[in-house]
N, C-alpha and C positions, 0 to 999 in steps of 0.2 A: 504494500500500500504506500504511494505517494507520502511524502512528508507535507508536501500543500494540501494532501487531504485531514491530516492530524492538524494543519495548521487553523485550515477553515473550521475544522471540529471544536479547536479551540475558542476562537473567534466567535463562533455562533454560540457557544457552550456561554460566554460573556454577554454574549448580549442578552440570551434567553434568562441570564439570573439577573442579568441587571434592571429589565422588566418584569421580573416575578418579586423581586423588592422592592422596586418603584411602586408596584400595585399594592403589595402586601401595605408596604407604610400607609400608603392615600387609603386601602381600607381602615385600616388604624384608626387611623384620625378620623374618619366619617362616623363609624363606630362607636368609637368611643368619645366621639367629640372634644378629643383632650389636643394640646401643642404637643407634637413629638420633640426630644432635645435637638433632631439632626431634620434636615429636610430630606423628604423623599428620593431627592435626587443625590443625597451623598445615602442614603442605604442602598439605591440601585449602582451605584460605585462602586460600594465597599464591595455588593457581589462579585460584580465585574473585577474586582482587584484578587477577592481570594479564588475566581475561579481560572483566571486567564496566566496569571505566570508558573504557576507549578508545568503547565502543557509546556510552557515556550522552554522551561527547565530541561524537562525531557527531550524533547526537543535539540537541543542546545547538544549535551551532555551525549547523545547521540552523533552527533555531526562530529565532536571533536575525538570520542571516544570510540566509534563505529568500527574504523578499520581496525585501529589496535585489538579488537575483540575477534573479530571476523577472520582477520588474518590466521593467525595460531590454527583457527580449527582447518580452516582451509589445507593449509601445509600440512597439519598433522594426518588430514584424509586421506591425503596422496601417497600412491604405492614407494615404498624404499627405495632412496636412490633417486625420483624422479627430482628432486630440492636441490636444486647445486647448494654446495655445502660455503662456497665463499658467500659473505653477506652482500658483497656488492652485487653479485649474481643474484642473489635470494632477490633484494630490492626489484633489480631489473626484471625478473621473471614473475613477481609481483604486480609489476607493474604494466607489461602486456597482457597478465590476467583482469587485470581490471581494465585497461584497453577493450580489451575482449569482450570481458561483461558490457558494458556500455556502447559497445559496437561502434569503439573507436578504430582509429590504425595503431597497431603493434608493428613491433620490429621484428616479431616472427608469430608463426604461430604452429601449434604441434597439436594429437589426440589429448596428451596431459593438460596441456594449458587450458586447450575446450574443456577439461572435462573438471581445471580448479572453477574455471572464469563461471559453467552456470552451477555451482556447488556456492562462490563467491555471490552471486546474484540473489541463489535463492535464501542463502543463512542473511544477506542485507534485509530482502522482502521478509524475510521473518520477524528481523529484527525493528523494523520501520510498524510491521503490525502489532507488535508488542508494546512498542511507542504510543500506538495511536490506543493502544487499551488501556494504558497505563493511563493516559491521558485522559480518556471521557472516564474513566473511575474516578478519577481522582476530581474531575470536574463535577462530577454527579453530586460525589461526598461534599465539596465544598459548597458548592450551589446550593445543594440540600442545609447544610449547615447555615448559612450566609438569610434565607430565607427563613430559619427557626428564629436568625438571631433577632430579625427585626423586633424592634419594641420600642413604646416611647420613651424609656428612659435608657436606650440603648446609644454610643455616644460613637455613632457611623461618622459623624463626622470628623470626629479627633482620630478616625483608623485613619480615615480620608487624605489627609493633612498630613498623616505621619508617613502613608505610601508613597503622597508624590514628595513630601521631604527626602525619603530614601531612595526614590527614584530621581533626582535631581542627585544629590550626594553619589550614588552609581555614577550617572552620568561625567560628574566632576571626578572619578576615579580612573572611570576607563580614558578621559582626554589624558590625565595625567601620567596613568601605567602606559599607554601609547608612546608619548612623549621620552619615559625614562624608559622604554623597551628599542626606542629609535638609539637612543643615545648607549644606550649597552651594548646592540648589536655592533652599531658602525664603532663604538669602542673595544671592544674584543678584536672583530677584525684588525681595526687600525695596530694593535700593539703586536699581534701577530707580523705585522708588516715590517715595524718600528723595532719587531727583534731578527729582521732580514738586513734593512735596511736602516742607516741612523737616522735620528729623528734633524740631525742637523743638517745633513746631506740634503732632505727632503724640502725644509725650509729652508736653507739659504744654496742648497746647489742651482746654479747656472745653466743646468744641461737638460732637458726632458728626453730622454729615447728609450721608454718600458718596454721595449719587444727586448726578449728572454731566449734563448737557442732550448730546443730541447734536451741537448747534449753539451756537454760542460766544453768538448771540443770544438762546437763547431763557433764561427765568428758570431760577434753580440752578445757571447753566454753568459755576461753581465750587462744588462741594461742599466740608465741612468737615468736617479728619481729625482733629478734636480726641479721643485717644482717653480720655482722665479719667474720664469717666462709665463707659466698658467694664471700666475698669481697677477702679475705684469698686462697681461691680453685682457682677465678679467677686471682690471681697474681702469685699463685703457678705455675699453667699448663702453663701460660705467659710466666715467666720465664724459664721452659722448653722449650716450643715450639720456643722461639727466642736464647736458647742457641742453638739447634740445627740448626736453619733458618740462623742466623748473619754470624756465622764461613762457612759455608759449602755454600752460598750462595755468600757470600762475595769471598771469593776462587776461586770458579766457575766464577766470573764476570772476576778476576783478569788474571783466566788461559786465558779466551775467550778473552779477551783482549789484552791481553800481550806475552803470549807462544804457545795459539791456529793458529792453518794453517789456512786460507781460509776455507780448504775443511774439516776441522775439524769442524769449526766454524758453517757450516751451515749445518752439519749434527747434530751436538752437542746441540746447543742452540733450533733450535726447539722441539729436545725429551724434554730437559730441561724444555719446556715451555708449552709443554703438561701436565705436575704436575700440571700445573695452571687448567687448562678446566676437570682433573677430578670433578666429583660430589663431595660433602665430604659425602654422605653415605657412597659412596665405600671404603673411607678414616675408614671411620666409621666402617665398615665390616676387613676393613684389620687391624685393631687398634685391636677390640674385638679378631677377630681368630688368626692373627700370632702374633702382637706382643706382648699383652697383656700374654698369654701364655709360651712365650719368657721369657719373664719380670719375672712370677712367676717361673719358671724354673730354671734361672740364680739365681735370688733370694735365694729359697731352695737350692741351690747346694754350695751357701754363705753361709745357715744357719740363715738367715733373712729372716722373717715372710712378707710375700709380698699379699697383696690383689689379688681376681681373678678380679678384676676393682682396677686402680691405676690411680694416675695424672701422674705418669711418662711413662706409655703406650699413655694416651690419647696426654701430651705434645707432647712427641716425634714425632707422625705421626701427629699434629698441627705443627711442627717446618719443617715435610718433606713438606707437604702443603705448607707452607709460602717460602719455597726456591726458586720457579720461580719469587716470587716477589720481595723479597729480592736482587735476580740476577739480574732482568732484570734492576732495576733500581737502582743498582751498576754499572752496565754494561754501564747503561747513562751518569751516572754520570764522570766515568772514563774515555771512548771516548770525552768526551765534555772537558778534560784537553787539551790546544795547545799542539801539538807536541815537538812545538818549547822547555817545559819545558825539556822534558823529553830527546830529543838529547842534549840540552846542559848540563843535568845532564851526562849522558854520554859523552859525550864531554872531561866532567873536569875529566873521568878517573873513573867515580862513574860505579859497577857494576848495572846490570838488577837488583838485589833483592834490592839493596840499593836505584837505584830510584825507585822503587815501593812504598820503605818504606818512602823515605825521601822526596817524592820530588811527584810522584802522589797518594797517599792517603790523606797525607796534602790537596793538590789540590781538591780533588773531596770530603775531610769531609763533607761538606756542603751537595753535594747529598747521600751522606753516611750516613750521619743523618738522614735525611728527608726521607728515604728509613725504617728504624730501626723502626724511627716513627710511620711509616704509616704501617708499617709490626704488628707492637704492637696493633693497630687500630684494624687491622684483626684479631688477635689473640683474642684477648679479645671478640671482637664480635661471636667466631666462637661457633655454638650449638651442631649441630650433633655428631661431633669427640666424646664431653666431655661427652652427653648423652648416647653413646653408649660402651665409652670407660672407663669410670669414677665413672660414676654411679651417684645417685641422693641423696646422703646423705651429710649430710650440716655438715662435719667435720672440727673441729676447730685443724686442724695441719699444719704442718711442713714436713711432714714423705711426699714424692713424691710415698713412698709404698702402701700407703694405699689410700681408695677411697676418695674423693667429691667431691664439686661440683660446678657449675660458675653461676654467675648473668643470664645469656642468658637461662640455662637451667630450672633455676627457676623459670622465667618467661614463658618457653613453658607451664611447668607444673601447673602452677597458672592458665592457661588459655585456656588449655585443659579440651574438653566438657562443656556440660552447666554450664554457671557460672554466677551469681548475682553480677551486681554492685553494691549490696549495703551492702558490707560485707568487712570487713577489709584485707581476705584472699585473693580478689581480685585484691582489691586497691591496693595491697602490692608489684602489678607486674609493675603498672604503677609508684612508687617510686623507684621499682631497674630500671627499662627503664629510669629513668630521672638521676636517676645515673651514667648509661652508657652510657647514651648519652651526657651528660658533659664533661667527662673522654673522652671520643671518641674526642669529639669537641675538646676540651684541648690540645691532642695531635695533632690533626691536623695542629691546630693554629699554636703549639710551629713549628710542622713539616716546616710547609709554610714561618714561620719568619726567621728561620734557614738556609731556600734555597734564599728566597729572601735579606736577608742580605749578604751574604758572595758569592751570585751566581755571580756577578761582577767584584767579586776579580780576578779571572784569565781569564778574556775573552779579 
């Protein structure tokens, strides 16, 4: 049986107590003409609450425990001998069995494997129907219970209260175990790496060439993790893509704000913010074909040798990208100034450009900042533009002419196709990931302390 069928079991299991205690209560109270403590609609709640998460428990507890169960009997069914006895073999022949089951593509198939994969199939359907029994019992009993409980001095609503408090509190657990489950992984990793390679080579070497020999003899069988130039590409295109994003984005907030109509404003600001919801392949495509081209065009017409991939093609359409964010939350920043400043700058005789300048940019730095910040975030993190626009050569320059390359894009390419963790060339992706994701975190932080400090000052 389906697990969407146990799910919907669930689901309807919810709804059907949370109107058998809607009704119970409202008879209550008609009956006995009395004030119940809780309203009708938090005792059809409380049903809904004790009937629906035990299912999703199971549920759950199934999905992540299933195969580990499943597996063992599976192997143990099969004739002696048929189990290759190495584990990584076991895995793989494991794993064309469930290919198999699922009437995917395997990389082989044999009588034995057919004969784990519907042995695999049917102990899963046993096991999905087991779920699903487990589940309307356990819904029956609670529903039944949930529906005894109603009474007027029955206090549904303080369950109420306290399940979505616990359910909020979850909520705040899982962002957070996420969080420290990111930073452990790419931490293991990276030390893994950092006891191949030094951690000082890594940050202050001059060199990037990660490709590895598979033999100690053959040429390259030491690569070099010098990451400078990564580090170097990625501050380069940054700093393009936010000269262009700051001025022109900042602008834009100022006009919508200040000089924009109504009907300007809300025809205006949503094109605007459409920049936002394109792809960045498309970014990607329009970087490589127009502007990139552009770039060498103007370039030679200078006399200055310009790459057919540069940072200041890929920049530039990273700084048009980052411009709806940059606006919209200039935009915030700048409505959330009181009025009150700004007529009494004008008041005193101050023109329109002078309180802009003196009196609400002052005002809204704070969200100004914290906009710049978080825009830098984005930029740094961004792959596609730089991949497609930039190119993949780990050049230790200055010249925005010429090509290379960013942290994000070196990591797609460390870890595209099959690839061994147990090679330095690998490791090398999860040490720039902890890099970036520092540097990420870093500015966030500073972004957030910048808004929550000085956000009080003019409200």
């Amino acid at each position: 049986m389906p697990l969407v069928v146990t799910l919907a079991t669930c689901l309807l299991a919810g709804g059907a107590a949370f109107v058998l205690c809607h009704q119970r209560a409202l008879a209550l109270e008609a009956e006995r003409r009395c004030t119940l403590h809780s309203r009708p609609f938090h005792h059809g709640m409380l049903g809904a609450i004790l009937v629906i998460p035990p299912g999703l428990v199971f549920m759950l507890v199934w999905l992540m425990a299933g195969n580990a169960l499943v597996n063992p009997m599976v192997l143990d069914a099969l004739p002696a001998g048929a189990v290759p006895a190495d584990p990584a073999l076991r895995d793989l022949f494991l794993n064309d069995v469930h290919n198999i089951a699922h009437d995917a593509v395997a990389s082989s198939t044999s009588p034995v494997k057919e004969q784990a994969a519907a042995l695999y199939a049917e102990l899963m359907a046993r096991g999905r129907t087991i779920v699903w029994l487990l589940t309307l019992t356990c819904a029956l009993l609670m529903g039944a219970l949930a529906v005894r409980k109603v009474a007027p001095g029955w206090r549904a609503r303080d369950h109420v209260e306290r399940g979505f408090r616990y359910l909020l509190i979850g909520c705040s657990v899982v962002a957070i175990a996420t969080t420290v489950g990111i930073v452990l992984s790419l931490l293991q990793q990276s030390l893994d790496f950092f006891a191949r390679v030094s951690p000082i080579e890594f940050l202050f070497g001059l060199h990037w060439s990660p490709q590895t020999a598979l033999r100690a003899d053959q040429v390259g069988s030491s690569g070099a993790f010098g990451a400078v130039p990564l580090f170097t590409g990625t501050l380069l295109i940054s700093v393009i893509a936010m000269a262009v994003a700051v001025p022109v984005g900042l602008m834009s907030a100022i006009y919508m704000t200040q000089y924009a109509s109504r009907r300007v404003r809300q025809v205006a600001k949503p094109v605007l913010e459409i920049l936002a919801g394109v792809p960045t392949v498309v970014y990607g495509f329009f970087a490589i074909l127009v502007v990139a081209p552009w770039v060498r065009e103007a370039g030679e017409a200078l006399g200055l040798t310009v790459s057919s991939q540069s940072a200041l093609a890929a920049g530039a359409v990273m700084g048009i990208m980052i411009i709806p964010f940059m606006s919209s939350l200039s935009d915030d920043a700048i409505t959330a100034v009181p009025k009150s400043l700004s007529d009494g700058s004008l008041a005193l005789g101050a023109t329109k450009a002078e309180t802009i300048v003196q009196v609400l940019i002052p005002a809204a730095l704070p969200g100004i900042v914290g906009a710049f910040l978080l825009a830098i975030s984005r930029a740094i993190g961004e792959t596609m533009i730089v991949a497609m626009a930039a190119g993949l050569a780990a050049n230790l320059t200055a010249n925005p002419l010429e090509a290379v390359t960013t942290v994000t894009v070196q990591i797609v390419s460390l870890l595209t196709g099959d690839q061994e963790f147990d090679s330095a060339k690998t490791l090398s992706a999860f040490a720039l990931g902890l890099v970036l994701f520092t540097v990420t975190l870093a500015l966030n932080v500073v972004a957030l302390r910048v808004v929550r400090k000085y956000r009080e000052t003019y409200e």
